[in-house]
C-alpha positions as CSV (number, residue, x, y, z in Angstrom):
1,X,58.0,85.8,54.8
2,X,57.8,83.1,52.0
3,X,58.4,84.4,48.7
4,X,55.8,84.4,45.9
5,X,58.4,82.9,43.5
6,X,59.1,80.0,45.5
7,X,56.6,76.4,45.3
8,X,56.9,73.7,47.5
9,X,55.3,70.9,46.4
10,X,55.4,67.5,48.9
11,X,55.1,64.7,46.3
12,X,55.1,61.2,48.8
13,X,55.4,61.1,52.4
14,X,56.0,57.9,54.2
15,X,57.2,57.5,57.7
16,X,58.1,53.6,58.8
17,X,58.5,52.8,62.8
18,X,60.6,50.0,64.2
19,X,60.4,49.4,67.3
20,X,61.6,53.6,68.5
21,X,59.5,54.7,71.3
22,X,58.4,58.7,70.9
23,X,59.5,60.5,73.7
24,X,56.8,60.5,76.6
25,X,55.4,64.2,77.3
26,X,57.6,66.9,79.5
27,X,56.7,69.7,81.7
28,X,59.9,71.3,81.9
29,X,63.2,72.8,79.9
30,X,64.9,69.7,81.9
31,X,63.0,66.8,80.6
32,X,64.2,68.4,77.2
33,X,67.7,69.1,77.8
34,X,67.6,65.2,78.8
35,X,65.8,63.8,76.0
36,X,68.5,65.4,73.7
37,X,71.2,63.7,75.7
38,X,70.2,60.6,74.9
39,X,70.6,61.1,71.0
40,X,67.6,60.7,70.0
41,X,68.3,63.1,67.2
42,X,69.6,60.6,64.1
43,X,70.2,57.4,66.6
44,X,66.9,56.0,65.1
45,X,65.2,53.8,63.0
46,X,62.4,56.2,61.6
47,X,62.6,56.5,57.5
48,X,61.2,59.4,56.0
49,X,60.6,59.5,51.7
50,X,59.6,62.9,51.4
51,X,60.5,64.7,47.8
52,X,59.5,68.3,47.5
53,X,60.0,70.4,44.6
54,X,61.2,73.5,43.4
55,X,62.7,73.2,47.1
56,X,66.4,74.7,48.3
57,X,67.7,73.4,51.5
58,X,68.6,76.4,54.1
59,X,69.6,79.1,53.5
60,X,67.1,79.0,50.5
61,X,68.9,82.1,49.2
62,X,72.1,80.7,48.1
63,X,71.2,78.8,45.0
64,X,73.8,78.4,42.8
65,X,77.3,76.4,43.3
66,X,80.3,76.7,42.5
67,X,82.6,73.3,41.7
68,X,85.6,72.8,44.7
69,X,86.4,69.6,43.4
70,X,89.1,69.8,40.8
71,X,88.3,68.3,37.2
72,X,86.3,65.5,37.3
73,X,83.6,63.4,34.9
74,X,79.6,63.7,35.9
75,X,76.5,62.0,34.5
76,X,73.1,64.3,34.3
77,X,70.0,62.9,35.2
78,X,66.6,63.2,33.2
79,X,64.8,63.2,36.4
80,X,66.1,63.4,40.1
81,X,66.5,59.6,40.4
82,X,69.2,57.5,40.8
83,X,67.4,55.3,38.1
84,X,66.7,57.5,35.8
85,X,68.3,58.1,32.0
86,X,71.2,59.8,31.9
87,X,70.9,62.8,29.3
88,X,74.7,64.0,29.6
89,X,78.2,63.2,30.8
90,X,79.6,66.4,31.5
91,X,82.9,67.7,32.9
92,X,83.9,70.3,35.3
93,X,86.7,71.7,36.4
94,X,88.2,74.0,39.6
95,X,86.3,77.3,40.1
96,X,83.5,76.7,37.3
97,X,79.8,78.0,37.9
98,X,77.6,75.9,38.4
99,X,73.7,77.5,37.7
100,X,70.8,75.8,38.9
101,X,67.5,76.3,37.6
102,X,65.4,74.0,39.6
103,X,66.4,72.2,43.0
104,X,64.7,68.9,44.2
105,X,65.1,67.7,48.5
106,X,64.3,64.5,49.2
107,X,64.3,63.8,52.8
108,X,65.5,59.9,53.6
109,X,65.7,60.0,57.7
110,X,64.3,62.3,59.9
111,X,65.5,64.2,63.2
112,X,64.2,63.5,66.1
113,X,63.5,66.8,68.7
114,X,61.7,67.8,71.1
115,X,59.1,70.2,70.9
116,X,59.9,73.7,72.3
117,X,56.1,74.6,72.1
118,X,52.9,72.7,70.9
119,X,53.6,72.3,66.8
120,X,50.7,72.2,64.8
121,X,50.0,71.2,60.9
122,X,47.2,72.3,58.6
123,X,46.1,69.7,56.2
124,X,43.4,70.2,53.4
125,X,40.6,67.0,53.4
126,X,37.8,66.3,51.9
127,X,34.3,66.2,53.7
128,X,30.7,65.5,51.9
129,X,32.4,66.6,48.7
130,X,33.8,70.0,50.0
131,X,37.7,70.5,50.7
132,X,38.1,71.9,54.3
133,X,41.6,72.8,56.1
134,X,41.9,71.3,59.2
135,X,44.5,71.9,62.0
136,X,46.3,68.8,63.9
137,X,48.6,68.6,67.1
138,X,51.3,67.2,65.6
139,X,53.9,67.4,68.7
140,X,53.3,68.4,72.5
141,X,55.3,71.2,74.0
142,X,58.3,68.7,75.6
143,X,57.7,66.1,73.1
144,X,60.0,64.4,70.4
145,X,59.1,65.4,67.6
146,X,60.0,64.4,63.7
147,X,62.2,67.6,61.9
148,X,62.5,67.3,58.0
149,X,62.6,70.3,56.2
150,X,63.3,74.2,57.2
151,X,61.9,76.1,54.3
152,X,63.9,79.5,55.3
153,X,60.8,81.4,54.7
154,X,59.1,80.4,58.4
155,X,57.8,77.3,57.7
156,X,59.2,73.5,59.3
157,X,58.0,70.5,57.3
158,X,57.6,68.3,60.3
159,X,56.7,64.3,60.4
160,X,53.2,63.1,61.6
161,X,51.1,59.4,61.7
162,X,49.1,60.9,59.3
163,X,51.9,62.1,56.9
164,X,54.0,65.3,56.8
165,X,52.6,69.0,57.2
166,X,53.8,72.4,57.5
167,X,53.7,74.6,60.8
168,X,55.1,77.8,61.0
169,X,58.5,78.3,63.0
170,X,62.0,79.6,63.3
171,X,65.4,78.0,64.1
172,X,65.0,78.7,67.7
173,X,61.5,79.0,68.6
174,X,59.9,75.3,67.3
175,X,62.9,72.6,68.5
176,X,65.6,72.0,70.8
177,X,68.5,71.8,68.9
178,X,67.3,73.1,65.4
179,X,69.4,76.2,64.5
180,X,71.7,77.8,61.4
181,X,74.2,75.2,62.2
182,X,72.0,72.2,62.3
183,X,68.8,72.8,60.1
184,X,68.8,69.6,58.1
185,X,67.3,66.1,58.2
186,X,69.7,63.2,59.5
187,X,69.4,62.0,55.9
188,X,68.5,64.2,52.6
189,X,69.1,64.2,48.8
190,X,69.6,67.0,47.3
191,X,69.2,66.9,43.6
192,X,69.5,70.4,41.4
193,X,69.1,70.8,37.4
194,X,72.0,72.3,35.9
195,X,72.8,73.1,32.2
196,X,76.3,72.4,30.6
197,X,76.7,74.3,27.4
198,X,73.4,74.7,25.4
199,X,72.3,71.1,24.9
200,X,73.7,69.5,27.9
201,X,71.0,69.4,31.0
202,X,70.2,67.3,33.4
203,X,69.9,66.1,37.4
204,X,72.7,65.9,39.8
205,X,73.2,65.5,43.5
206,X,74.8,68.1,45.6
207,X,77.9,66.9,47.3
208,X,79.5,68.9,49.7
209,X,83.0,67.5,48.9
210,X,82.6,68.4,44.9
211,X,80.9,71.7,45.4
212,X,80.0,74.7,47.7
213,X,77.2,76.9,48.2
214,X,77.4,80.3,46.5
215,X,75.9,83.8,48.0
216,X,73.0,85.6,46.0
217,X,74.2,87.7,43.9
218,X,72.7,91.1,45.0
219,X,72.7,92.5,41.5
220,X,70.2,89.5,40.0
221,X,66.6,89.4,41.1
222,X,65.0,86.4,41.7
């Protein structure tokens, strides 16, 4: 069940083709198993730019981070932009805290799966001056499919020609291959907001070799 607490907001969606075929439909578990063999998954030239907000990567839950990386010199961000104006150069050092209070994803490259059921996405639209929600197809049962985003709430943010939607799903019940161990795009940012001392805040990206994911604490509520 998706929290109340959490917003995801998709700012821009654009998906760019060159030349990769989408997998042709499939009647059976086999034609799946065979599709994934080929590495389809990241071995692609289909770009995602996909930035939602107020967004944590799975597991959703763990939120803050603890530095791994021994002391080292950072530079906050006004926004979650590589371009934008840097509000603070910050240290950190072995074993400090890191707490985020807001958490950006943009997705760069999507995976490519196939479809263990027809995927569907509801999209709002406008129609004689009256907003109407409409549902699409967006992959075929035996399909390859475009993965971005696993909310952990039930939701997959998948890629269509129209732009990306939403369809409800688990780790094992929406595409070959998507699980706890692999629930990520080929290619993401993930930016958080953090706050050094009182004045210092800013934007960072997450890196895996600097800092790990911490556990919810179970005495906090969020």
């Amino acid at each position: 069940m998706m929290r109340t607490n959490t917003i995801f907001a998709l700012t821009t969606f654009a998906v760019l083709s060159s030349g990769c075929t989408k997998g042709s439909e499939a009647s059976d578990a086999n034609t799946a198993v065979e599709a994934q063999s080929l590495g389809l998954e990241c071995d692609h030239d289909i770009r995602a730019n996909s930035m939602l907000k107020h967004t944590w990567p799975y597991p959703a839950e763990y939120r803050d981070l603890q530095w791994t990386g021994g002391y080292q010199k950072m530079v906050l961000k006004l926004k979650p932009n590589h371009a934008a104006f840097v509000t603070a150069n910050v240290s950190w050092k072995q074993g400090d805290l890191l707490r985020v209070h807001d958490s950006q994803v943009r997705v760069l490259k999507p995976r490519r799966l196939v479809a263990k059921r027809d995927l569907y996405v509801k999209r709002k639209e406008w129609s004689q001056g009256v907003e109407i929600e409409k549902t699409y197809l967006a992959a075929r049962q035996g399909e390859v499919g475009s993965f971005l985003l696993y909310n952990s709430y039930g939701l997959c943010l998948i890629g269509t020609g129209d732009g990306a939607g939403w369809t409800p799903c688990t780790l094992d019940d929406a595409f070959e291959g998507l699980s706890a161990e692999n629930p990520h795009a080929c290619e993401q940012e993930w930016w958080v907001e953090v706050q050094r001392r009182k004045v210092d805040k800013g934007w960072m990206i997450v890196d895996p070799a600097l800092m790990e994911r911490l556990p919810p604490d179970p005495s906090e509520a969020r």
